[in-house]
C-alpha positions in Angstrom: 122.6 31.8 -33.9 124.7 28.6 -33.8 127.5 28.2 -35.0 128.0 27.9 -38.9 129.4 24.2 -39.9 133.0 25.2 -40.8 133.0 25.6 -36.6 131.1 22.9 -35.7 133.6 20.2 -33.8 131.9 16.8 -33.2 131.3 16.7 -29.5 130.1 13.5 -27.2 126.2 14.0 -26.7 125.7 15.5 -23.0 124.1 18.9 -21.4 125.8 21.7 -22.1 124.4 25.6 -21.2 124.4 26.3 -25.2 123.7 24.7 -28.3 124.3 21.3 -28.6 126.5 19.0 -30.7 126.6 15.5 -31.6 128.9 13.1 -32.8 127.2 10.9 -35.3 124.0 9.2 -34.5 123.0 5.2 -36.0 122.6 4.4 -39.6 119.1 4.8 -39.3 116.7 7.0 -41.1 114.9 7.5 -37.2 117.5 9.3 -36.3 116.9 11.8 -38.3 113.2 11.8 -37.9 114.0 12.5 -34.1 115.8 15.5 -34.8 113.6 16.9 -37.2 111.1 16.4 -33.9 113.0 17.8 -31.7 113.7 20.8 -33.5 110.4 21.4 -33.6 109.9 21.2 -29.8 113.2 23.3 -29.2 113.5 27.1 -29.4 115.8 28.8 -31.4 117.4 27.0 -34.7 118.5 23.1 -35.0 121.0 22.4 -37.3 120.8 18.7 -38.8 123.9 18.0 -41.0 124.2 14.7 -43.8 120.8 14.6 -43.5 119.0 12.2 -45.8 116.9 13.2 -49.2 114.5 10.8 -48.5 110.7 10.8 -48.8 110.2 10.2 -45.4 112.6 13.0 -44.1 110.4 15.0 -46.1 107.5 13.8 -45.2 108.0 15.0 -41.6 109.8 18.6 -42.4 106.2 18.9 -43.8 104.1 17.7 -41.4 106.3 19.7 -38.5 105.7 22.7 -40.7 102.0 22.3 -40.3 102.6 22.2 -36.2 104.7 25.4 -36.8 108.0 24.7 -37.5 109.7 26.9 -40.1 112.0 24.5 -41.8 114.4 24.9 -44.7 116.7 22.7 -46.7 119.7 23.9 -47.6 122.8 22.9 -50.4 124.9 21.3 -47.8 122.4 18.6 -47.4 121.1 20.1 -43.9 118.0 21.2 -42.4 117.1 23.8 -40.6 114.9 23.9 -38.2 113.5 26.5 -36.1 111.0 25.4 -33.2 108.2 26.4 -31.4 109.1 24.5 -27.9 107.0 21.9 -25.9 103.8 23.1 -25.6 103.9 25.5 -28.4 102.2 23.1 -31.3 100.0 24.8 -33.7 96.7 22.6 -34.8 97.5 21.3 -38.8 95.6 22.9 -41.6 95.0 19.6 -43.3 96.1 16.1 -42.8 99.6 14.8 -41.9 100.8 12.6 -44.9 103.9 10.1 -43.8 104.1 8.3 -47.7 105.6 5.3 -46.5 107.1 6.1 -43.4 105.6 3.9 -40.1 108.5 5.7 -38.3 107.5 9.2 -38.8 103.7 8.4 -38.6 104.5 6.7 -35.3 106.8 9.2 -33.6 104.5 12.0 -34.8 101.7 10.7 -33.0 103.2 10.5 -29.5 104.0 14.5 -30.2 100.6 14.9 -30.9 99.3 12.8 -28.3 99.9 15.1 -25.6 99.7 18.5 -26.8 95.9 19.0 -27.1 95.8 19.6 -31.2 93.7 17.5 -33.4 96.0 16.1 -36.5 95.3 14.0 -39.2 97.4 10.8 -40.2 97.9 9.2 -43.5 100.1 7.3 -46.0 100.6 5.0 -49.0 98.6 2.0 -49.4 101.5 -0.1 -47.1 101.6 2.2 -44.3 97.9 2.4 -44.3 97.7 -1.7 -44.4 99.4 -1.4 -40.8 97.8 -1.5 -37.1 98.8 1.1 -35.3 97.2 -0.1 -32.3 100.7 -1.0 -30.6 101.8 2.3 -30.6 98.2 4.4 -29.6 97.6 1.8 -26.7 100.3 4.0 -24.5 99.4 7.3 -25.8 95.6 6.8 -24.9 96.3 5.7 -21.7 98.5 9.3 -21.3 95.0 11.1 -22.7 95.0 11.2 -26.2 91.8 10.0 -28.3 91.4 8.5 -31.4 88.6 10.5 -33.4 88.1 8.1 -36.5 90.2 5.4 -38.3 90.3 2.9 -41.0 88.7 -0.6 -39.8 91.4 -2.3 -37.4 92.7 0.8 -36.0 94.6 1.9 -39.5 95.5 4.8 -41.3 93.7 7.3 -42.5 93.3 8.7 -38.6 93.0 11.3 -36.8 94.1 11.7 -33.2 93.1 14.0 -30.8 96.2 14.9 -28.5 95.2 15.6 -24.6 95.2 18.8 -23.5 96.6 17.8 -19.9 98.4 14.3 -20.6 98.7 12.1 -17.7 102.3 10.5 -17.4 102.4 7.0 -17.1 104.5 4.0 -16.6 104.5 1.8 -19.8 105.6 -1.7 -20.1 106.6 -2.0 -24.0 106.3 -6.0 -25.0 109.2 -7.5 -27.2 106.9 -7.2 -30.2 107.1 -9.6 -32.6 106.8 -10.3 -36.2 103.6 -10.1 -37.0 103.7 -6.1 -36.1 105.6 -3.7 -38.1 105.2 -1.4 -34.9 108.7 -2.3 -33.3 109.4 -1.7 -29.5 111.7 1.0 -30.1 109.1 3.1 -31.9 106.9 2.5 -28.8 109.2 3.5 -26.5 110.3 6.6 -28.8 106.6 7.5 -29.3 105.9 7.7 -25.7 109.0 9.1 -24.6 108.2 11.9 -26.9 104.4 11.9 -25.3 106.0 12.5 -22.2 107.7 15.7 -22.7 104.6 18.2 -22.3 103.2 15.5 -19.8 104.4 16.8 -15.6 106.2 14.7 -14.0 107.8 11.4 -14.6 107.0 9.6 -18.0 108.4 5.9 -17.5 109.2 3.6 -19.9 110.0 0.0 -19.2 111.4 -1.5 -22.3 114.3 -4.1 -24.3 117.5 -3.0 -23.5 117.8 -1.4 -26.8 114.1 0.2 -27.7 113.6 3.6 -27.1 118.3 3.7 -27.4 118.3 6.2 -30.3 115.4 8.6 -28.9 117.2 8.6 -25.4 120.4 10.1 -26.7 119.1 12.7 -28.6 116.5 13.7 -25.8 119.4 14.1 -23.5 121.4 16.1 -26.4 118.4 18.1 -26.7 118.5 18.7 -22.6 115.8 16.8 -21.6 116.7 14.6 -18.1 116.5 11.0 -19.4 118.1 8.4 -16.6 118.1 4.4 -17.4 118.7 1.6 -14.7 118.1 -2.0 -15.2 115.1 -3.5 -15.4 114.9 -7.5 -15.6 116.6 -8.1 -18.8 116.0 -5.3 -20.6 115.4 -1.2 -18.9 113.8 1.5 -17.1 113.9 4.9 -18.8 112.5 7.8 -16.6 111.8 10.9 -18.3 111.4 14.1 -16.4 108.4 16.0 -18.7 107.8 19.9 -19.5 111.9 20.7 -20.3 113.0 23.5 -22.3 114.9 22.1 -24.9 117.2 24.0 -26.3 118.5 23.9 -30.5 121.5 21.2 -31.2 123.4 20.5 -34.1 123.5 16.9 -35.1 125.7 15.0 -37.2 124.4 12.4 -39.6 126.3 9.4 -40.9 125.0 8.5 -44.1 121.7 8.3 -46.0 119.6 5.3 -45.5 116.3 4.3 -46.8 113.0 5.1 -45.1 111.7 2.9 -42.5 108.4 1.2 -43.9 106.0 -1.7 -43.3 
């Protein structure tokens, strides 16, 4: 068991033999989308403290329920989460449904991608208005498929994850305004692909894409190193880890990240 949050003392975010601690993470809903995630791909209990009540918080406890997470809110405004480890995914009984949320719909997907289950994706009208092309190009070149979509590569769709992903190196472009689908959830997405992919996943990205997802990898215990890479940098991520269950810290409640 970890230890209950009257013991919990904030602690900088680096490997450690037992359960992990964070200090507080960004101001950003993502974060807490990660560490719903990793929960899920940990074994033995994550504790996620201040987390938000938002609809897409929600939306992911849910969906990582359907992939075999038990998950349980509690009154001190954390969840609980108890995983079933990389590798361990269960296929969904019906379709994942994100709301408005292109951050968890995104993230979720490079999970999926490589751990040969068949999931369903969906949203609100907004989140299906967006391409989600940016983000699947990576993941399909690491093995995964895309069954069917909306016209334009759109939600409603359903992804076939491989079930031997390839690792790859991935350049992630700046992005730009005319894509919702930011550089940092590409870089997230297939840093997350990469851990039940062997070998070295490699991520060449902005210097700040892919910032958030790195820190709470390497809280997690995943091996995660950075150098620099032109003007931005290289991420290399070692895959198949056992991740073991952290407690993180959240600052405040922010809203959901949308199109």
């Amino acid at each position: 068991m970890l230890a209950p949050p009257s013991q919990a003392v904030p602690l900088p975010m680096r490997r450690s033999p037992g359960p992990a601690q964070a200090s507080p993470v960004a101001r950003d809903e993502t974060a807490c989308l990660l560490a719903i995630i990793l929960g899920l791909l940990s074994v033995g209990e994550t504790r996620i403290g201040h987390a938000p009540q938002s609809d897409g918080a929600q939306a992911m406890a849910e969906a990582c329920r359907k992939l075999g997470a038990a998950i349980e809110r509690a009154g001190d405004q954390s969840w609980y989460v108890h995983g079933v480890g990389v590798g361990g995914l269960l296929s969904p009984e019906g379709g994942l449904d994100f709301g408005g949320s292109l951050a968890g719909a995104v993230l979720l997907m490079g999970v999926v991608a490589s751990h040969g289950v068949t999931a369903g994706f969906d949203g609100d009208p907004a989140l299906r208005a967006c391409a989600m092309m940016p983000a699947l190009a990576p993941l399909m070149r690491m093995g995964a498929e895309i069954v069917a979509s909306a016209e334009g590569v759109r939600l409603p769709l359903t992804l076939r994850g491989a079930m031997d992903a390839v690792p790859v190196l991935w350049r992630v472009p700046d992005g730009g305004p005319s894509s919702p689908v930011t550089p940092d959830l590409v870089a997230s997405a297939v840093l997350l692909a990469g851990l039940n992919a062997p070998g070295e996943t490699t991520v060449i990205a902005p210097q700040e894409a892919g910032g958030e997802a790195m820190r709470l990898l390497r809280l997690f215990g995943a091996d995660v190193a950075t150098s620099p890479e032109g003007g931005g940098r290289r991420i290399v991520l070692q895959g198949r880890p056992t991740l073991r269950p952290a407690i993180v810290t959240l600052p405040a409640e922010t809203p959901p990240a949308s199109c």
